[in-house]
N, C-alpha and C positions, 0 to 999 in steps of 0.2 A: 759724826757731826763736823768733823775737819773739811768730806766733802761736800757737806752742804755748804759751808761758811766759802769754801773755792768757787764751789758754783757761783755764788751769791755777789764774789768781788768779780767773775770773768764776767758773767751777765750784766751785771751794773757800771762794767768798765765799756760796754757798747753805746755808751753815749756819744760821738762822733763818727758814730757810725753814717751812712750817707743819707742827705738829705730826704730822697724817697722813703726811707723805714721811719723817721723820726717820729710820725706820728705812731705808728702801728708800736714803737719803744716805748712814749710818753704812755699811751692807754695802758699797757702792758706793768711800766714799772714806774708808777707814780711814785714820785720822791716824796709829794706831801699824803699821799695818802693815808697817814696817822696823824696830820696839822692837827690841832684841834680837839683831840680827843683829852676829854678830863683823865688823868692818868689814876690808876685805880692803886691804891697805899696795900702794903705789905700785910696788915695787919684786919685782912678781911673785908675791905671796901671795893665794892665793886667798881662804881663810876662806869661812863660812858666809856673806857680806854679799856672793860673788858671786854671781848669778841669771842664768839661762840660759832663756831662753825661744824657743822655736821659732815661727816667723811664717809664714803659707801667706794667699798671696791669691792664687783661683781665679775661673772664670768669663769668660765670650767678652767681658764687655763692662770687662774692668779691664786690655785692656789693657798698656800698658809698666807698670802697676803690678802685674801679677800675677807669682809664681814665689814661691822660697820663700827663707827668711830666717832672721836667729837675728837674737835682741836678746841684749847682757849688759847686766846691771846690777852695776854696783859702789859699795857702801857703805865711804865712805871716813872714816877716823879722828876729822876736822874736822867732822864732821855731814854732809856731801854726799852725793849718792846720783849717781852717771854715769849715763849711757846711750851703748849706741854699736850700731849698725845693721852684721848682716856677711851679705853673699852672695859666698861663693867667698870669692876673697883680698883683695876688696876691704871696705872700713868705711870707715863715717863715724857721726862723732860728733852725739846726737841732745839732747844737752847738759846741764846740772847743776843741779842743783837740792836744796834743803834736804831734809835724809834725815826732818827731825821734824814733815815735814806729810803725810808718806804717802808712797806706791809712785808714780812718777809714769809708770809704765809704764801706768795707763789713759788719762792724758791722752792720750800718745802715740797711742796707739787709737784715742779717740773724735777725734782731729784727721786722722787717716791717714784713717779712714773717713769723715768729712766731707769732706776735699778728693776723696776717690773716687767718693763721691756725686753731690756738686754737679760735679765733669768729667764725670759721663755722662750725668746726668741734665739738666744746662746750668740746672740752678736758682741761687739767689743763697745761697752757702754762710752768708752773717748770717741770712737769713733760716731757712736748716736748723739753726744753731745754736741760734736762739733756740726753736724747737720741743724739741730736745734738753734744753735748759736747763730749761723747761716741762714734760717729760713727766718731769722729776726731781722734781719738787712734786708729781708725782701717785705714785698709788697705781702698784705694779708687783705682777707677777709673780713670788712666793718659794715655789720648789719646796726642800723637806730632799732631798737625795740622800747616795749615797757615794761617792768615789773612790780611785784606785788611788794609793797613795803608799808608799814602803819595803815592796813586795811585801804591803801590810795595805792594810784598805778605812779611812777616813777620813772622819770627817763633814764634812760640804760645803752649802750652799746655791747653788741657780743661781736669778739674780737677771735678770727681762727685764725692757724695756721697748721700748716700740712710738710713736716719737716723733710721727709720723702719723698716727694708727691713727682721730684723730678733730680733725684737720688740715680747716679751712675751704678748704684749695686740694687736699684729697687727690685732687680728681679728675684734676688736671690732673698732678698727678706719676705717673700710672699707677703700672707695677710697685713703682715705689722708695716709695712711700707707705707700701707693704710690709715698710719696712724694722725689722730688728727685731735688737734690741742686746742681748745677754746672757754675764752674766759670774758666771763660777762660782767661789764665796771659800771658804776655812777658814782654820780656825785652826790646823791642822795642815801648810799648805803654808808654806815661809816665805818670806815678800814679799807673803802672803794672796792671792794672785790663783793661782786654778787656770789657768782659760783666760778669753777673752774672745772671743767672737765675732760678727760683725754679719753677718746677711745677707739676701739682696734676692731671692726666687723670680726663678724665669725665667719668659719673656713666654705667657703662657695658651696653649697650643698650639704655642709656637714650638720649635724645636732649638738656639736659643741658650741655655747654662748660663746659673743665676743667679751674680749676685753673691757672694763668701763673703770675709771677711778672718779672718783666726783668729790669737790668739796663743794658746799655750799653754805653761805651764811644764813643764821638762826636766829640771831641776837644781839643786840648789843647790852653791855649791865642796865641802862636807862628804858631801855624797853621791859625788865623783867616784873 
């Protein structure tokens, strides 16, 4: 948890970063993106400040890491925001953090998929981060779409980035060079994160599936 909470302050410290990525940051790490949310009490209240997100990591090469998963998040009274990790009847807590610096459910993400990366690819995960970190200064990919929310379509943008894509060692990372990071926000979801998805094509010819990690939102407590 030490290096998610690192991640979390290097990432969030890329705020002067240059004017060209500004936008492609703002989408990215919304500060308000928990504004708002009735924060859900200790004592079994859910409220709108609880979030449910479903979590699916597929593919031959992920793994004791692959199967499927739910995250909650809860927005607590005190400013906090939880996380906790459940498959079946088990959970564990993936830990707490200030609710007035954003959702910290993409941290989570770009760390899950980092440590997934660098196990299978046997590369040096500083070195994958600092490409990640880097391809945020650049220019991304912002497609308008819609999505499905309260049975109505919703406006939405899906936001990628290809931390790789122009990477001095791309050759020797084959497939995973490949790799490609896109997360879909409105302003109409709340917690502002539709889904987030990273993934790795499979080997040119081969039968092995690529890589995929996915989360995406389920819920909020006031929709249940």
């Amino acid at each position: 948890m030490r290096v998610l909470l690192l991640l979390a302050l290097i990432l969030l410290g890329f705020g002067s970063g240059p004017l060209a990525a500004a936008g492609t940051y703002e989408l990215l790490f919304r500060s308000t993106a928990l504004t708002g949310l009735k924060a859900a009490s200790d004592v079994g209240e859910a409220g709108q400040g609880t979030l449910l997100y479903d979590r699916v990591i597929t593919g031959a090469d992920a793994g004791q890491a692959a199967g499927s998963f739910s995250v909650a998040l809860k927005v607590k009274p005190d400013d906090r925001a939880t996380m906790t990790l459940h498959q079946g009847t088990r959970s564990r807590g993936l830990g707490t953090y200030p609710a007035s610096v954003g959702n910290p459910l993409i941290m989570y993400f770009l760390e899950s998929v980092l440590a997934d990366i660098a196990a299978q690819s046997g590369g040096s995960p500083f070195y994958m981060r600092n490409r990640i970190k880097e391809a945020l200064l650049r220019d991304a990919e912002i497609v308008p779409l819609t999505v499905r929310y309260r049975n109505r379509d919703v406006a939405a943008r899906e936001v990628t980035i290809r931390p790789f894509l122009k990477d001095k060692a791309r050759e020797r990372m084959g497939r995973f060079s490949e790799l490609a990071l896109t997360v879909t926000v409105s302003e109409d979801i709340p917690g502002w994160y539709y889904s987030l998805v990273a993934t790795v094509p499979a080997v040119s010819g081969g039968k092995e599936a690529g890589y995929s990690n996915a989360i995406t939102f389920k819920t909020a407590g006031e929709d249940r």
